[in-house]
DSSP file (Angstrom, degrees, kcal/mol; ACC not computed):
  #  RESIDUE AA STRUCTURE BP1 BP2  ACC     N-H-->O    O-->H-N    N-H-->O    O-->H-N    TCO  KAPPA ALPHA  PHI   PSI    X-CA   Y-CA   Z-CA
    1    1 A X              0   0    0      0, 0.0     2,-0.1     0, 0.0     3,-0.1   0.000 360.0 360.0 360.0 149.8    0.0    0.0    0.0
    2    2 A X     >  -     0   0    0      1,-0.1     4,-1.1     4,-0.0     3,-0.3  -0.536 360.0-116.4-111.0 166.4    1.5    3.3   -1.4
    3    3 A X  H  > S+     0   0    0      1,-0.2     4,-2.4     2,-0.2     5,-0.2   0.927 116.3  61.3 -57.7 -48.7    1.6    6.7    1.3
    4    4 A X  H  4 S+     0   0    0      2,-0.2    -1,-0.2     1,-0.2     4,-0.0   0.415 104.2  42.9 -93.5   2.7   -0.8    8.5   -1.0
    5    5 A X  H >> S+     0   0    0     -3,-0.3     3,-1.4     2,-0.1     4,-0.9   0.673 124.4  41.2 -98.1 -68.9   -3.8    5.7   -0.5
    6    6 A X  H >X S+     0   0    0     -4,-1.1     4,-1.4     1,-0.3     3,-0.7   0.712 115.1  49.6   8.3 -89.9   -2.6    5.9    3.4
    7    7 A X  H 3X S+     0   0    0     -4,-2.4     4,-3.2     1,-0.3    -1,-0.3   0.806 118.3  39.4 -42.7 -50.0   -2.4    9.5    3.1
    8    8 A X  H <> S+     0   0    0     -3,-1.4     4,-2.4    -5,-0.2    -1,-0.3   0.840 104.5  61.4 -81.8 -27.0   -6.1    9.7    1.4
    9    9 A X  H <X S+     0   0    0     -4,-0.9     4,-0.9    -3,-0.7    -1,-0.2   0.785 102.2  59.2 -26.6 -49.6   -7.7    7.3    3.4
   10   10 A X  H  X>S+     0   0    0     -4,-1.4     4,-1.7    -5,-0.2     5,-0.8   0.897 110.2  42.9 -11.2 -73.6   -6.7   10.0    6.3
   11   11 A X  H  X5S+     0   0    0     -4,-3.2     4,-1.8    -5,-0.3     5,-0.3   0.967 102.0  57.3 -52.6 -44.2   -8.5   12.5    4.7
   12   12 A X  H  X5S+     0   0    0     -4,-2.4     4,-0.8     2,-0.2    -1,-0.3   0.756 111.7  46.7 -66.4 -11.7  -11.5   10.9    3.7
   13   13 A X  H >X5S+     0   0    0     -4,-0.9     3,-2.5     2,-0.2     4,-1.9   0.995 114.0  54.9 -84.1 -69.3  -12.1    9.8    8.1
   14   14 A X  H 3<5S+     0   0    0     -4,-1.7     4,-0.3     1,-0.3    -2,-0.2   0.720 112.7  39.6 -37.2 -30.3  -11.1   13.8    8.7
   15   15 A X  H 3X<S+     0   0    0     -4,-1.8     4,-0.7    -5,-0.8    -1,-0.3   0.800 116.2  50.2 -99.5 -17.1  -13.9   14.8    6.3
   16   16 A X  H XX S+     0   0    0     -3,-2.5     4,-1.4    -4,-0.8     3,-0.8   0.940 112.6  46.6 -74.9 -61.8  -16.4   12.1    7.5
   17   17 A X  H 3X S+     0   0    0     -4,-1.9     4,-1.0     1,-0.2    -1,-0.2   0.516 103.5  61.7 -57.2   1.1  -15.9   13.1   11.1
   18   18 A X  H 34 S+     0   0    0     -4,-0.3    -1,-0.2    -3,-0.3    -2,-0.2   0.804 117.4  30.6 -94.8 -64.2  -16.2   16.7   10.3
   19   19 A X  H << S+     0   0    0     -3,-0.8    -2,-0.2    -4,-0.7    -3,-0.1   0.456 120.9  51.5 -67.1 -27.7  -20.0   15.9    9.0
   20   20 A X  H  < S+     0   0    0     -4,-1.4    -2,-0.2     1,-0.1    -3,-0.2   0.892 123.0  27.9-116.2 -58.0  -20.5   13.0   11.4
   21   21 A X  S  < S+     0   0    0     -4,-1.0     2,-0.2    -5,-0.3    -3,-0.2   0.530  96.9 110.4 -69.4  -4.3  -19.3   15.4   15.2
   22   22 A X    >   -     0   0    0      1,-0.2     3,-0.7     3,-0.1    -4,-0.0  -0.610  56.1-163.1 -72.0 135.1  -20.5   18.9   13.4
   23   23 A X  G >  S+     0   0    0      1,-0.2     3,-2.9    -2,-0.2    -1,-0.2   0.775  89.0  82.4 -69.9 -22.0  -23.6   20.1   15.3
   24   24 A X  G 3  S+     0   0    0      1,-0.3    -1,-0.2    -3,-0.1    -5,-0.1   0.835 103.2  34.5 -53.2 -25.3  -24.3   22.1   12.9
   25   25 A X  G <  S+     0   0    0     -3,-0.7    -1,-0.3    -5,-0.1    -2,-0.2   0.256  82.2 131.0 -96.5  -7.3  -25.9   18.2   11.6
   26   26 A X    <   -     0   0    0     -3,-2.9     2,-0.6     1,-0.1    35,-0.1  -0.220  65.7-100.4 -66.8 167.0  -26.8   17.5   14.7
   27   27 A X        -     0   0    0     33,-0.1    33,-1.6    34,-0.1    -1,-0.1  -0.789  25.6-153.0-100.2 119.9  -30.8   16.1   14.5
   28   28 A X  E     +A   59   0A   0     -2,-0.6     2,-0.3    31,-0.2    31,-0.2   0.005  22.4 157.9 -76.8 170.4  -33.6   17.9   15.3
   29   29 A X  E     -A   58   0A   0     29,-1.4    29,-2.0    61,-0.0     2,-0.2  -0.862  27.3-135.5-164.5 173.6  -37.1   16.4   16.6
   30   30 A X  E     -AB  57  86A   0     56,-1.4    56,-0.9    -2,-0.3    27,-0.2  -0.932  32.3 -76.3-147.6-179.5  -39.8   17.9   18.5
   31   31 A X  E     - B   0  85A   0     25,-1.8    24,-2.1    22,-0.3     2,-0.7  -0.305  32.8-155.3 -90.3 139.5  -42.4   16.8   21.9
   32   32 A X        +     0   0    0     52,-2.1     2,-0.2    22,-0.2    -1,-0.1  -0.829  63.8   1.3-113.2  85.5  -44.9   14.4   21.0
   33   33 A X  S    S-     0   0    0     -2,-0.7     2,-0.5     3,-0.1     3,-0.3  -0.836  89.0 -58.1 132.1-173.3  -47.7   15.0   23.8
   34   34 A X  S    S+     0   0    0     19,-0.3    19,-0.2     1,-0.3     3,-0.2  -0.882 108.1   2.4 -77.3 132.7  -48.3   17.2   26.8
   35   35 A X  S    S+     0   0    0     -2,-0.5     2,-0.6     1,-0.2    -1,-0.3   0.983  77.2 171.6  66.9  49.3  -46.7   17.8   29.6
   36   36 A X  E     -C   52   0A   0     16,-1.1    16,-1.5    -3,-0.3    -1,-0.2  -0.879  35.1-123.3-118.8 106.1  -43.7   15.2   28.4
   37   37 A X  E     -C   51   0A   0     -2,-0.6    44,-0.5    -3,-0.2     2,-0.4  -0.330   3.3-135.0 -73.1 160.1  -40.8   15.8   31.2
   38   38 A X  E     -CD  50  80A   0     12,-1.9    11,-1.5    42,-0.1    12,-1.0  -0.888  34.6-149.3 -87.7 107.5  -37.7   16.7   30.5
   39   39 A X  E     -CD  48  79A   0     40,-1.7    40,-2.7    -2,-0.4     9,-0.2  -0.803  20.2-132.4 -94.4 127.2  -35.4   14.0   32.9
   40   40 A X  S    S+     0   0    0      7,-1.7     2,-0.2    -2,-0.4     8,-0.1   0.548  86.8  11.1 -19.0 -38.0  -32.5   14.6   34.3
   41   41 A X  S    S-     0   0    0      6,-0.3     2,-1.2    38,-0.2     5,-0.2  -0.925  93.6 -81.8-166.1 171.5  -31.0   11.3   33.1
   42   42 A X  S    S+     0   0    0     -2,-0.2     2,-0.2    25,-0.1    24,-0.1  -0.268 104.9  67.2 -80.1  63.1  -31.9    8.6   30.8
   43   43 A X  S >  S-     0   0    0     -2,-1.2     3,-2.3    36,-0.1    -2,-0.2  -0.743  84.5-119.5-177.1 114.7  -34.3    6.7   33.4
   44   44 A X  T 3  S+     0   0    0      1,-0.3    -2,-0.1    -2,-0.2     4,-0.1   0.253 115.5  72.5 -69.5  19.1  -38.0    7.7   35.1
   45   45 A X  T 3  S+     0   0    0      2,-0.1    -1,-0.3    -4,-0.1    -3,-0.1   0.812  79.1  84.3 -57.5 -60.8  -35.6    7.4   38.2
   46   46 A X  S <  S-     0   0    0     -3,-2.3     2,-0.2    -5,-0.2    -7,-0.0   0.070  97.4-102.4 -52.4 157.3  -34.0   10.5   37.3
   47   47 A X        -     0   0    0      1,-0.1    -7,-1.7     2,-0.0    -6,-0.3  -0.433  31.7-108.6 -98.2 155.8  -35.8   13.4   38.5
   48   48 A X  E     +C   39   0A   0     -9,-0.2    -9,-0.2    -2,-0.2     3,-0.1  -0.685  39.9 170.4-106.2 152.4  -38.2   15.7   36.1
   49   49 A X  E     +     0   0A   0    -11,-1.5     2,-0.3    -2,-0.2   -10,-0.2   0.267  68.1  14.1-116.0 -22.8  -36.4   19.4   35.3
   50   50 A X  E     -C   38   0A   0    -12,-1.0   -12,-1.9     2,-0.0     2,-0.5  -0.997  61.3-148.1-151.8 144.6  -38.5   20.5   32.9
   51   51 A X  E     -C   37   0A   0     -2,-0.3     2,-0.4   -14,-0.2   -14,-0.2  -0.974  22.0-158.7-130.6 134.5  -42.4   19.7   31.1
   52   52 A X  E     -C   36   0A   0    -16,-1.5   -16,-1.1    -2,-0.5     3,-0.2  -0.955   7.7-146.8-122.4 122.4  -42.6   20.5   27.2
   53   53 A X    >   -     0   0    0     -2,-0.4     3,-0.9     1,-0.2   -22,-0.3  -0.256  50.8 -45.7 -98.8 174.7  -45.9   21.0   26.1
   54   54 A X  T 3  S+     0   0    0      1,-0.2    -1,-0.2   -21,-0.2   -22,-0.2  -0.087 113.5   5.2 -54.5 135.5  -46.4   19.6   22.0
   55   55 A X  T 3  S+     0   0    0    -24,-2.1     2,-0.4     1,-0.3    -1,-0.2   0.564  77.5 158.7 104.6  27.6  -44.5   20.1   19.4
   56   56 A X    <   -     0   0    0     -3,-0.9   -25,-1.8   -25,-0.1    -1,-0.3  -0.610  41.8-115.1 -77.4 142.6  -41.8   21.8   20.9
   57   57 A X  E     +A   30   0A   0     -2,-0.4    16,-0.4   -27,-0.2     2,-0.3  -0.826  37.5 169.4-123.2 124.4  -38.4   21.7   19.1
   58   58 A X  E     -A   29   0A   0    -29,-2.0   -29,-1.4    -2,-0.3     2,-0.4  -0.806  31.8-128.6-162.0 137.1  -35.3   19.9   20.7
   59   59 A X  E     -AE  28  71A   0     12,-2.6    12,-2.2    -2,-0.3   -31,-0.2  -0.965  24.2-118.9-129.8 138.0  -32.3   19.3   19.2
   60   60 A X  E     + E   0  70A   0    -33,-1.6    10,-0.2    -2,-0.4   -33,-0.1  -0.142  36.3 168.1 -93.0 134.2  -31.0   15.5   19.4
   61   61 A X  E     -     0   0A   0      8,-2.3     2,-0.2     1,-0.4    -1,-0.2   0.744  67.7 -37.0-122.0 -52.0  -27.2   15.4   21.4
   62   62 A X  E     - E   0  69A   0      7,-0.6     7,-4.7     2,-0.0    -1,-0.4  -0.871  54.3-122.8 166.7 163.3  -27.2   11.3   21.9
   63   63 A X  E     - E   0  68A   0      5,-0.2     2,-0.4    -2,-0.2     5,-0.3  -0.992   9.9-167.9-138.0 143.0  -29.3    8.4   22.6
   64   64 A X  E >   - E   0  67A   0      3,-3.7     3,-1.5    -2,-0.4     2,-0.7  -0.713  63.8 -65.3-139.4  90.2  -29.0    5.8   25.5
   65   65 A X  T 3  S-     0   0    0     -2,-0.4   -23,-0.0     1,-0.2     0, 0.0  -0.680 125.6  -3.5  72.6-108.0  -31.5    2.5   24.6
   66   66 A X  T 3  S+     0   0    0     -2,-0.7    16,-2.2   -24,-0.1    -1,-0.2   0.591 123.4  87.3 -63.4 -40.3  -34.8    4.0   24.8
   67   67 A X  E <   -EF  64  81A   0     -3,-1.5    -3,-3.7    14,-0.2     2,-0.4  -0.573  56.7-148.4 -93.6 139.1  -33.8    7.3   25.8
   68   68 A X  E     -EF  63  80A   0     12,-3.3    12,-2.0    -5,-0.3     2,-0.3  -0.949   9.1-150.3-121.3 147.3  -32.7   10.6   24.2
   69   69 A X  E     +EF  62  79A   0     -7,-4.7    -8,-2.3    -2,-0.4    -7,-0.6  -0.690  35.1 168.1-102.4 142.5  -30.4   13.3   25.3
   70   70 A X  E     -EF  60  78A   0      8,-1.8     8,-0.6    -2,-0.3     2,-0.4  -0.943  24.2-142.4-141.7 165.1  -31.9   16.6   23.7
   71   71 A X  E     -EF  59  77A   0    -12,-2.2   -12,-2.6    -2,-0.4     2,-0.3  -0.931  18.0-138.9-120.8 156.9  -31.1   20.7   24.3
   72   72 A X    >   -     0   0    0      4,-1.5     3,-1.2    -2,-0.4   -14,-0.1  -0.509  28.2 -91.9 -88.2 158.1  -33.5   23.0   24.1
   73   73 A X  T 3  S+     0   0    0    -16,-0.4   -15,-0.1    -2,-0.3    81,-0.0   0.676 127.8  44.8 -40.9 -40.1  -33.5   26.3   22.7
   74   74 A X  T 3  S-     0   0    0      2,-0.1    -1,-0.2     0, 0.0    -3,-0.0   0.358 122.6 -98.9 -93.2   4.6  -32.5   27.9   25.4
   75   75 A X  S <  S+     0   0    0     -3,-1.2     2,-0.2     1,-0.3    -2,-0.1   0.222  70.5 138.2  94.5  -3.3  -29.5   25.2   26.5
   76   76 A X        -     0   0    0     -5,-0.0    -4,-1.5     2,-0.0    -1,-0.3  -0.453  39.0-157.4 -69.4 128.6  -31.1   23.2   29.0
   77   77 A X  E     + F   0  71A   0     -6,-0.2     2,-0.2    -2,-0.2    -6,-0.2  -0.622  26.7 119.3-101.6 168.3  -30.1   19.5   28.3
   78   78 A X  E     - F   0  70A   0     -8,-0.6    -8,-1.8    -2,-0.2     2,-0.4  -0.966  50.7 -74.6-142.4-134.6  -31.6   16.5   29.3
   79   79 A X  E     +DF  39  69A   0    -40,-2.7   -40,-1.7    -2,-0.2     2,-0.4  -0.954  30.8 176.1-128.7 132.1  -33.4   13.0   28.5
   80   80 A X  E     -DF  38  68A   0    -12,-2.0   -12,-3.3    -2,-0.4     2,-0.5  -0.804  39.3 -99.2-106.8 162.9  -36.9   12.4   27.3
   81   81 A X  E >   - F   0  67A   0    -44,-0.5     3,-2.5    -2,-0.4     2,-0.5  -0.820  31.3-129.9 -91.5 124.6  -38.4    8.9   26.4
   82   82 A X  T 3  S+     0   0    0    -16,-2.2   -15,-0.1    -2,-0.5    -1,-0.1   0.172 102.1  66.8 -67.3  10.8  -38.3    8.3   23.0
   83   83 A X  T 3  S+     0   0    0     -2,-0.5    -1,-0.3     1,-0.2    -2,-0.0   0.335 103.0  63.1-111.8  -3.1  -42.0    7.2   22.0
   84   84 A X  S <  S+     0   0    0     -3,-2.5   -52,-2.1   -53,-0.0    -1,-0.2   0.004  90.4  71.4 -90.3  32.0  -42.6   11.3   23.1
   85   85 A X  E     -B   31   0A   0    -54,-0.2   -54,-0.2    -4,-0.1     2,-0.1  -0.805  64.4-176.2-127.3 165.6  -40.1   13.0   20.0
   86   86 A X  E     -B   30   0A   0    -56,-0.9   -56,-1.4     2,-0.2    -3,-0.0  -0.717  35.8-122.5-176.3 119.3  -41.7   12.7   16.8
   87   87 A X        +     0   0    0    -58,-0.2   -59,-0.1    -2,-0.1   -58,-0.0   0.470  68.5 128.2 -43.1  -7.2  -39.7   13.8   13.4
   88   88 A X  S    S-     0   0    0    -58,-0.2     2,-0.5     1,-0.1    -2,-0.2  -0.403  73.2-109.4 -71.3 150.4  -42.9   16.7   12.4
   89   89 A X        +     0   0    0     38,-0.3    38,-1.7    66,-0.1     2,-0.2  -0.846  48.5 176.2 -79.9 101.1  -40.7   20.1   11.8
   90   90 A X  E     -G  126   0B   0     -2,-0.5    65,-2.8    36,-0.2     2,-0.4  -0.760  12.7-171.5 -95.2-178.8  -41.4   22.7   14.7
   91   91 A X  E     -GH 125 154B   0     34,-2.4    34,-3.3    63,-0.2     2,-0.3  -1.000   4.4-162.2-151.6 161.5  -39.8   26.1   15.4
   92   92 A X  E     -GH 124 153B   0     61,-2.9    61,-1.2    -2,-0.4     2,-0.9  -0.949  33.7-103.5-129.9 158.8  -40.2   28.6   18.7
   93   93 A X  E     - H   0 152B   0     30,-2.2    29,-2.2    -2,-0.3    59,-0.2  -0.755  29.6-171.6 -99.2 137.2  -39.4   32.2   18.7
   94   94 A X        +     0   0    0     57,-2.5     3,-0.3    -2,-0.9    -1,-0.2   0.251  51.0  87.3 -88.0 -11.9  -36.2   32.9   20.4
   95   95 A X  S    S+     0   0    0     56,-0.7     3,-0.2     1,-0.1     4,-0.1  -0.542  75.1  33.4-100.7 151.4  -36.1   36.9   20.6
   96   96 A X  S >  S-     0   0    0      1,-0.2     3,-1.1    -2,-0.2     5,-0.3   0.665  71.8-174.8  69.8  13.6  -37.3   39.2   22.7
   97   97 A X  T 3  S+     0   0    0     -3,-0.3    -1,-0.2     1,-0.3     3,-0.1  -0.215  79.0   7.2 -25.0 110.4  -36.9   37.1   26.2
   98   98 A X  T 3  S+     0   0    0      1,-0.3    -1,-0.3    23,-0.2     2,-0.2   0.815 110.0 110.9  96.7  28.4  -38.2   38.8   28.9
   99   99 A X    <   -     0   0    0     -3,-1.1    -1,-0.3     2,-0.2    22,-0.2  -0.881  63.5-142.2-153.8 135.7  -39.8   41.6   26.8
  100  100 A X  S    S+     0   0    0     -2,-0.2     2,-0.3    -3,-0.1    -3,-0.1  -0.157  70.7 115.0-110.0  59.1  -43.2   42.3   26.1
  101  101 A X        -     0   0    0     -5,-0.3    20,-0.5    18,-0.0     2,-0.3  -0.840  54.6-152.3-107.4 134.5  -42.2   43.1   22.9
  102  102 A X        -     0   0    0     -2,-0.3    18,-0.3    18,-0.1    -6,-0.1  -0.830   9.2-128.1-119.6 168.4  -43.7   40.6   19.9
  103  103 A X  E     -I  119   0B   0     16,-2.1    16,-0.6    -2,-0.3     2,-0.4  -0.282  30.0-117.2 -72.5-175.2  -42.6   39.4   16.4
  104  104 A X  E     -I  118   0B   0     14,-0.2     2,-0.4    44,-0.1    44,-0.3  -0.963  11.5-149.9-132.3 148.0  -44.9   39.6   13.5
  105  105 A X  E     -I  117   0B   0     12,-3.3    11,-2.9    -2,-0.4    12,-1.7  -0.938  26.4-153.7-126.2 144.5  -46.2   36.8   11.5
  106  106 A X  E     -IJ 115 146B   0     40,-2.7    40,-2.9    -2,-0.4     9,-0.2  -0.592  31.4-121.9-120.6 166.4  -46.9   37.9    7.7
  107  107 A X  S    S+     0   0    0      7,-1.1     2,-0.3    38,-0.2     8,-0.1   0.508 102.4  20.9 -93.8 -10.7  -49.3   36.7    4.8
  108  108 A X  S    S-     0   0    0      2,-0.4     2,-1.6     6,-0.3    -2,-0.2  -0.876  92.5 -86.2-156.8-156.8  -45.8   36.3    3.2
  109  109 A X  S    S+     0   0    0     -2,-0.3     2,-0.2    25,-0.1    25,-0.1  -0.494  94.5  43.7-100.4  90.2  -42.2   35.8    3.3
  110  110 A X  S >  S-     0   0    0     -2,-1.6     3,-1.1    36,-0.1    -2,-0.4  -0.699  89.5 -89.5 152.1 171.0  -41.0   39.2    3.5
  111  111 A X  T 3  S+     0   0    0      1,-0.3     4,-0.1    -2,-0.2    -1,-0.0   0.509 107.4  55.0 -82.7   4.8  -41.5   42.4    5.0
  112  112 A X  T 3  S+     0   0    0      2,-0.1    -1,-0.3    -3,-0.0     2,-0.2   0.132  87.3  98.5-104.7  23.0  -44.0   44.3    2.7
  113  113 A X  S <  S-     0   0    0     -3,-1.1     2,-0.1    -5,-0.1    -3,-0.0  -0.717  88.7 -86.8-100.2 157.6  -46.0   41.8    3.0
  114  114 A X        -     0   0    0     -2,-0.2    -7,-1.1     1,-0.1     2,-0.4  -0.350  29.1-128.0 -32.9 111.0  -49.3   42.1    6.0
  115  115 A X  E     +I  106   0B   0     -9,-0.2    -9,-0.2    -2,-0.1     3,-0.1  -0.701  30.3 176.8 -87.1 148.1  -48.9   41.3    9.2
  116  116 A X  E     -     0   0B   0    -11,-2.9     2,-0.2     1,-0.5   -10,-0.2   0.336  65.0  -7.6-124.3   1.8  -51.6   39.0    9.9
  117  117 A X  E     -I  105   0B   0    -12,-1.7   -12,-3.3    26,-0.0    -1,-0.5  -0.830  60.1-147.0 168.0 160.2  -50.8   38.0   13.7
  118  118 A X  E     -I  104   0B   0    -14,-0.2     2,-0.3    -2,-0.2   -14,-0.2  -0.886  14.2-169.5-146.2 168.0  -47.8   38.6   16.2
  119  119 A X  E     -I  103   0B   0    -16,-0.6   -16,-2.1    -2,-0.2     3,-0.1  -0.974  15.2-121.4-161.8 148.4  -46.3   36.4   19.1
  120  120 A X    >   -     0   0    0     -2,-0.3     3,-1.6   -18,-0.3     2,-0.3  -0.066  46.3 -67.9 -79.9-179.4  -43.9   36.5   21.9
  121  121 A X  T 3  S+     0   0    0    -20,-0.5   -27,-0.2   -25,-0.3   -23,-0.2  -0.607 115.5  28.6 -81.9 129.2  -41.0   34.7   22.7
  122  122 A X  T 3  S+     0   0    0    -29,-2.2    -1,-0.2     1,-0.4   -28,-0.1   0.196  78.6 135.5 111.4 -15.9  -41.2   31.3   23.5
  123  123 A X    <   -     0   0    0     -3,-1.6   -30,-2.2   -30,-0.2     2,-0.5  -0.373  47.3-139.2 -72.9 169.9  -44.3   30.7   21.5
  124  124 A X  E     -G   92   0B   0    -32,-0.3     2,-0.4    -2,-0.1    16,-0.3  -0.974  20.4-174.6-146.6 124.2  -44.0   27.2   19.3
  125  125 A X  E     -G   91   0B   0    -34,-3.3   -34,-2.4    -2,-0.5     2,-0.2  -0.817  30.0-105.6-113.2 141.7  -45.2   27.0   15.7
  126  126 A X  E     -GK  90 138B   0     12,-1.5    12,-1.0    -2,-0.4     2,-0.5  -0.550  33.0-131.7 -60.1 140.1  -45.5   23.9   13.0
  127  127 A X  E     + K   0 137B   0    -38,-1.7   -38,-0.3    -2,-0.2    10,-0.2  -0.953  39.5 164.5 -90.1 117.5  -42.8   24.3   10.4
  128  128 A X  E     -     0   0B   0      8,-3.1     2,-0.2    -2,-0.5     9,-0.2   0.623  67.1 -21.5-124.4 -14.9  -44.9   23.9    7.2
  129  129 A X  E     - K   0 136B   0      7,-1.9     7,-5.0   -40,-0.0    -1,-0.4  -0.871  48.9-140.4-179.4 170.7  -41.7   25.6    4.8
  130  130 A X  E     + K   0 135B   0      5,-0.3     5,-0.2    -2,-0.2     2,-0.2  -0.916  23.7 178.1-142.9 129.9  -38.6   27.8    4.8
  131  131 A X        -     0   0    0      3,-4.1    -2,-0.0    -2,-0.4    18,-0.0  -0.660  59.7 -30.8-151.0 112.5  -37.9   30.2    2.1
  132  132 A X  S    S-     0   0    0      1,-0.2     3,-0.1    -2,-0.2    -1,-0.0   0.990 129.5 -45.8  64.3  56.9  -35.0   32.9    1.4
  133  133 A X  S    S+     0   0    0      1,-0.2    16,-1.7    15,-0.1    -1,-0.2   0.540 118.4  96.7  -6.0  58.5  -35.0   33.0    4.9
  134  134 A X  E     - L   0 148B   0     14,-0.3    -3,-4.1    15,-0.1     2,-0.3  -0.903  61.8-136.5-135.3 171.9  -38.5   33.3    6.5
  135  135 A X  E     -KL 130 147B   0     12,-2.1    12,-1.0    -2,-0.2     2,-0.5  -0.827  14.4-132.9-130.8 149.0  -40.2   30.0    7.7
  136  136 A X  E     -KL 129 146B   0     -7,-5.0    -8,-3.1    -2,-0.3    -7,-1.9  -0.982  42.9-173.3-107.3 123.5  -44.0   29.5    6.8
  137  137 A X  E     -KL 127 145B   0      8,-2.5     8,-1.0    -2,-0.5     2,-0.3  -0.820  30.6-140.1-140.5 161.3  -45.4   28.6    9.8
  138  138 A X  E     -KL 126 144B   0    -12,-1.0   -12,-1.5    -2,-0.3     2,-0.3  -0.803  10.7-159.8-106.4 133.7  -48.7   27.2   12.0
  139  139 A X        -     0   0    0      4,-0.9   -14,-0.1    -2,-0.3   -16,-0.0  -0.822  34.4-108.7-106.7 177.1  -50.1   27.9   15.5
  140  140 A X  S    S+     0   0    0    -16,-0.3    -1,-0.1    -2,-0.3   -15,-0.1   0.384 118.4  54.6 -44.9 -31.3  -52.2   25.9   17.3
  141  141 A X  S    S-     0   0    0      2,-0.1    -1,-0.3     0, 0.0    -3,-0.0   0.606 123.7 -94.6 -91.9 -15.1  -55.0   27.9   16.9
  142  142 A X        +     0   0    0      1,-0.3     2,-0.5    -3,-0.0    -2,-0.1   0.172  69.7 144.1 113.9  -5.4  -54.8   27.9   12.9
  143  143 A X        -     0   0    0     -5,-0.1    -4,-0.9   -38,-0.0    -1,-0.3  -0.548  26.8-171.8 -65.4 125.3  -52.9   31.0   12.1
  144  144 A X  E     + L   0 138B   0     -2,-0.5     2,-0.3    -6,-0.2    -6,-0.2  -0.544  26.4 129.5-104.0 146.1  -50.8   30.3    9.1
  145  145 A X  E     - L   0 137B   0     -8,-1.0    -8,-2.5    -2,-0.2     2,-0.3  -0.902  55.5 -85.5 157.5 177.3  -48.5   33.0    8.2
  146  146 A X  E     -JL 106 136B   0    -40,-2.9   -40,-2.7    -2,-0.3     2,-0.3  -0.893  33.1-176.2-116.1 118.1  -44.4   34.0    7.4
  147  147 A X  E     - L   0 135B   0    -12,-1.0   -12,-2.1    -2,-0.3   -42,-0.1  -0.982  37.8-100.3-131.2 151.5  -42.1   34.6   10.2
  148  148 A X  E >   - L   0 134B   0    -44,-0.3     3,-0.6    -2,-0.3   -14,-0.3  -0.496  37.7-127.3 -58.3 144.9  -38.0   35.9    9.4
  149  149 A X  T 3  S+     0   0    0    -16,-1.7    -1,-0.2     1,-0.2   -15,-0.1   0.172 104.2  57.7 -90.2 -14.3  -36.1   32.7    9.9
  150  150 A X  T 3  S+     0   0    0    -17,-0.2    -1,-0.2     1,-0.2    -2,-0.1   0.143  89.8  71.3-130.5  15.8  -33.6   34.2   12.4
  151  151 A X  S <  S+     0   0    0     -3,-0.6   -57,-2.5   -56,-0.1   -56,-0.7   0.361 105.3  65.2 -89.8  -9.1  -36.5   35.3   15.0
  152  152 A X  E     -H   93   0B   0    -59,-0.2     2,-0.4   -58,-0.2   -59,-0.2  -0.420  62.4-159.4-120.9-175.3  -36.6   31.6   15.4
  153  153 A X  E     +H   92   0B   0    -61,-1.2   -61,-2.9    -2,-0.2     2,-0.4  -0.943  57.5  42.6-154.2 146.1  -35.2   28.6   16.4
  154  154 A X  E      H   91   0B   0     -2,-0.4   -63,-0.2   -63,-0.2  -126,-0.1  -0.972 360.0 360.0 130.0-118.5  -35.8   24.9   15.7
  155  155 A X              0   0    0    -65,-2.8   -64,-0.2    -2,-0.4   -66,-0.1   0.318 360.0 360.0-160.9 360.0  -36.5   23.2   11.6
């Protein structure tokens, strides 16, 4: 075997692990149910830290059997049980913590378009598509509407 298969073998594990450790790739899911704790550790042993009401948007750190280790939007880690995640797209708005200040949800993806609804931080939408950065998005209550892609956080 010559250095330069050696040598390229090399690379190609540098460029896999690159894709495979990036978070930027890490996998998103969101809470399949009400009131679905957040555990401390991978076990109903473990002590509850947090309850995440549906559809709430978590991004996927590690898995242990049953269990997944997920972060929140705001950094809080822990483990839910995995028959409460569910692959459906959600997003939450991330601005304006602590503010009673709201975003605006639009009749289209940009800003000369109507605003048609607003929401505070912390509210949690259906992802239904992402374009040129705005996200077209759902509440719970049925408003459909366009919010800028970088008010939010989640897929």
């Amino acid at each position: 075997m010559s250095i330069s298969v050696k040598f390229k073998g090399i690379i190609f594990i540098i460029f896999l692990s690159c894709f495979i450790f990036n978070p930027a790739f890490a996998k998103m899911m969101s809470v399949k149910g009400e009131k679905v704790q957040l555990r401390s550790g991978p076990s109903t042993k473990y002590s509850p830290k947090w309850a995440y009401g549906d559809g709430f948007p978590l991004k996927v750190l590690t898995r242990k059997g049953s269990w997944v280790k997920v972060k929140d939007f705001e950094n809080d880690t822990g483990w839910i049980y995995n028959k409460y995640m569910t692959s459906k797209p959600h997003m939450v708005v991330k601005v304006n913590k602590g503010k009673k200040k709201k975003i605006n949800i639009r009749s289209g993806p940009g800003t000369k378009y109507k605003v048609i609804g607003r929401a505070y931080y912390g509210v949690v939408f259906s992802t239904l598509a992402q374009d040129k950065g705005w996200a077209k998005v759902r509440h719970e209550s049925g408003l459909t509407g366009w919010v800028k892609r970088s008010l939010l956080w989640g897929y």
